[in-house]
N, C-alpha and C positions, 0 to 999 in steps of 0.2 A: 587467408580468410577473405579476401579480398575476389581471388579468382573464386572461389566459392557461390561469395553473395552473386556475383557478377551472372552465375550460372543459373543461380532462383530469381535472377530479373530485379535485385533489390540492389541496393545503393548504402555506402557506409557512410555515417556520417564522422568525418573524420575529426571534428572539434568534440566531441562526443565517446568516443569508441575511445577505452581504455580495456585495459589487460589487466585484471582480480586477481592477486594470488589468496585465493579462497583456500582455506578459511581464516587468513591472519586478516586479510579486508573483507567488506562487507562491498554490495551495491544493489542499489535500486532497479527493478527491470520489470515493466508493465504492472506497478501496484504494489510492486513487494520489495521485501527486503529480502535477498541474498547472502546468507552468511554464518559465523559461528552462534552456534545457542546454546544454552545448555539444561540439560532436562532436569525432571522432577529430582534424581537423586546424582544430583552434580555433573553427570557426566556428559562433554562437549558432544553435540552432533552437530552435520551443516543440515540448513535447511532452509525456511523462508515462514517471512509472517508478515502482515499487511504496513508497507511503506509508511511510514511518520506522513510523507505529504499526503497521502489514499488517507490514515484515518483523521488528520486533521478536515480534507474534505469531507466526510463522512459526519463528524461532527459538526461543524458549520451550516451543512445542509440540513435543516430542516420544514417542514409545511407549513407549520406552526413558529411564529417569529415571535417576538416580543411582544411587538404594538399589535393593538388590536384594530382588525380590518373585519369585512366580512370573509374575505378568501384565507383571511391568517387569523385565529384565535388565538387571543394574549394567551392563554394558558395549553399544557398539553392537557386530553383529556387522562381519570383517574384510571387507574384500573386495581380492584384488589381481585386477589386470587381466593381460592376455599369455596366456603357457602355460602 
């Protein structure tokens, strides 16, 4: 792997770089998770869905905070759907 990366110009980080035996582990890799799942009607597939630390960011971020500022309103605005 190593002569590899070496070949695209990139650099391994070696405190970092681990070996997944996928699908018994799972791992994190730019935002996602990596790993077993299993579908609507039980059955295991591998695949990927957005990293614990990606949706805790996700949730944390937003425009509207608490206190009230001019740039951040205490509240979100409402929205109803229909008519």
């Amino acid at each position: 792997m190593r002569r590899l990366m070496e070949r695209l110009g990139l650099t391994v980080n070696e405190r970092k770089t681990r070996i997944a035996c996928v699908p018994e582990e799972s791992f994190d890799f730019l935002g996602y998770t990596v790993g077993r799942f299993y579908g609507k009607d039980g059955q295991p597939f591998v695949g990927t869905e957005p990293s614990r630390k990606a949706t805790a960011r996700c949730l944390n971020f937003s425009p509207y905070r608490a206190t009230s500022s001019p740039q951040c309103p205490a509240r979100l605005p409402s929205y109803r759907g229909g008519n």
